[in-house]
Every structure is written in structure tokens, then in C-alpha cells.
N, C-alpha and C positions, 0 to 999 in steps of 0.2 A: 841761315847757316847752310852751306855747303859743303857737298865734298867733292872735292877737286879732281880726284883721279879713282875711277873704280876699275881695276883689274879684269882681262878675261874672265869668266869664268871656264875655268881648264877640268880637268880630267883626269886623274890619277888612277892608271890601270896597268895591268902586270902584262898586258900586249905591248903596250909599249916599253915595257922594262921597267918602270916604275915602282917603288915600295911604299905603303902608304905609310908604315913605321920610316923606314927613311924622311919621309916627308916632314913627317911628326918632328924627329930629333933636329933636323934641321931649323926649322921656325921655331920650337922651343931653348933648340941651345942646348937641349939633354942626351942624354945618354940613353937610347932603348933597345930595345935586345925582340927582333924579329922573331917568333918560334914557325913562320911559315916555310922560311930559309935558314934559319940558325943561323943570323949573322947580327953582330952589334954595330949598329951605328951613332958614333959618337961625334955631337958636336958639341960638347963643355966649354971648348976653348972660342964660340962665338959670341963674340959680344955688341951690345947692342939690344938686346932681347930685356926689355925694360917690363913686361907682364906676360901673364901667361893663366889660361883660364880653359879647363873643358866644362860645357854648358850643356845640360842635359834637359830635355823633355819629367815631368814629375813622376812618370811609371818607367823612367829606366832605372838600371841597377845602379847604384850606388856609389859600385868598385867599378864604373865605368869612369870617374871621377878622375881617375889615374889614365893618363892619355896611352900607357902603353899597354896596358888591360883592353880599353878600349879598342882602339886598333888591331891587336892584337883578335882580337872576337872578332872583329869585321874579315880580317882575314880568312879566321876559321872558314865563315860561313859561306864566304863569295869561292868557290871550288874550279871552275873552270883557270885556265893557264892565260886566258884575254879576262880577266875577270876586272870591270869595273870598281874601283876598292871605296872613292871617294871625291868630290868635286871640290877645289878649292877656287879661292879668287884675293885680290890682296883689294883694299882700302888705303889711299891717302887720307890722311889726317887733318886736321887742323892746326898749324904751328901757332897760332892763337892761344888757345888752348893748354890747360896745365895736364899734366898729363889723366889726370883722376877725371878731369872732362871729356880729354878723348876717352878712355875707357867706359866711362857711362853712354858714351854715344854708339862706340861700336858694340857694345853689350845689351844696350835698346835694343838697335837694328836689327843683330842677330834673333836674338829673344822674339822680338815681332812677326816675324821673319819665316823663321827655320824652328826656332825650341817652339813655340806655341804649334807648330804645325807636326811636330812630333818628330825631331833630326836635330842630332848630337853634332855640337859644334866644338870644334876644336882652335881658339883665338890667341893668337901671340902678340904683340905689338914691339915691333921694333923703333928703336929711336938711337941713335949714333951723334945725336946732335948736330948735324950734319943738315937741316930744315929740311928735313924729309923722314917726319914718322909716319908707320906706317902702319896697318893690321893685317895680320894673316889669317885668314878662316879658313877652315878643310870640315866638309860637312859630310856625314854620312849619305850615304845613297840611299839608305832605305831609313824608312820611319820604326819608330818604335811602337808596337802596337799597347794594350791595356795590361797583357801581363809581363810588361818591360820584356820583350822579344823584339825582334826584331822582324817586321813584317816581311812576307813574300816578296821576291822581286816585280818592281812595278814602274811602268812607266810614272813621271813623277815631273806633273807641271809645275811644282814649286820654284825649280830654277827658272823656267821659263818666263812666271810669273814676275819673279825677281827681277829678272833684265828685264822687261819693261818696266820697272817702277824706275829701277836705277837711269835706264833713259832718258825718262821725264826730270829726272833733279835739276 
């Protein structure tokens, strides 16, 4: 089993103009409401957006569950106006696959990945039927530490890690 096409991984930061709640609404199809900017961004009317899952490390909050909660706290706490908000990267899929199979694939991945390593994943999977599904992941930048906080900023070989495994596929 492979997977065909792994995404950049990119960078969602507010130096570059960037919203990590826009990002959110966008891959989800939803509708979230920024309190860093007071602005809502709505995409309801995208379709194609066939799942949707925030994945959580087992000592974060609960109500992180809700991706605009989520986000929304990352925001809080990243202060600087260049501030780093969150790394994403997209996944080709398997068109093999029903779709409950890709889901358990990129829900491993993730899970193995990033949640067991203590970082809230945020995954959507698109499919238009079009032979191009896809996943979306946008992961926090910082880990969540033992009393579900969110740890100090820190340099964070996780992703680096990650590119080369994804290399070797």
C-alpha cells in the first residue's frame, strides 16, 4: 500500500497573512468565527468535504474536540503579529479504497505520527469524485504537555522526522 502524493509540508503564520481559523473553515467546509481578528469565515457552501475529525493527544482538553475552540486557543497563546499558528500538509489517497479505508489509513498515520507524540491534529478528507481524494492535516506547533496545556515554544523535530519517513514510502 502506498501513497501517491504527500503535500509540502507548509506553514500557517500571520507574517504571512495567514489565519489558522480560515484554514480550519476552509478544509472543513464550516463556518468559524476568529476572536483574534473578529472575523467569520465561511465556507458551508464547499463541497466535497466527505469527513472531518479533530484528533487529540489523551491529556488535552476535551472541548478542543471542536476545531474552532481549538484554534481559536492556539491563537490565544502564539502573541507575536509573525507568529507561527500551525503546520499543515495534504495526503493523496487511495482511489482503491472505500472510503472508511482511507480514513482508517490517514487516522493511523496521524495517530502514529503526531497524536501519540503529544499534537492536535486537525483532518478533513475531501473527495468530489473526481479520482482525486485527498486529506488535509493542520497540526499544532506545540505539544500538549501532562496537564493538557500546551507546552512552551520549542524547537520540534517531529516534522522533520516525518519528512524523512515520508521520503522512504
Amino acid at each position: 500500500m502506498s501513497i501517491y502524493h504527500f503535500g509540502q509540508m507548509k506553514v500557517i503564520s500571520r507574517g504571512t497573512g495567514r489565519s489558522v481559523i480560515a484554514s480550519s473553515a476552509y478544509i472543513s467546509g464550516e463556518k468559524l468565527y476568529n476572536e483574534y481578528d473578529g472575523l467569520t469565515h465561511d465556507y458551508t457552501r464547499k463541497q466535497g468535504v466527505v469527513f472531518s475529525e479533530v484528533m487529540l493527544p489523551e491529556n488535552a482538553k476535551d472541548e478542543w474536540k471542536n476545531r474552532q475552540i481549538l484554534w481559536n486557543e492556539v491563537e490565544k497563546i502564539e502573541k507575536s503579529k509573525v507568529s507561527q499558528l500551525a503546520r499543515s500538509f495534504e495526503v493523496g489517497l487511495q482511489t482503491e479504497f472505500t472510503l472508511e479505508e482511507n480514513i482508517k489509513l490517514i487516522k493511523e498515520y496521524v495517530k502514529d505520527n503526531f497524536i501519540d507524540k503529544g499534537m492536535c491534529a486537525d483532518i478533513c478528507i475531501h473527495d468530489k469524485s473526481d479520482g482525486n481524494p485527498h486529506a488535509h492535516v493542520m497540526l499544532t506547533m506545540r505539544k500538549i504537555d501532562e496537564q493538557g496545556k500546551f507546552y512552551r515554544r520549542q524547537k520540534n523535530n517531529i516534522y522533520a522526522e516525518m519528512i524523512r519517513v515520508m521520503k522512504n514510502i
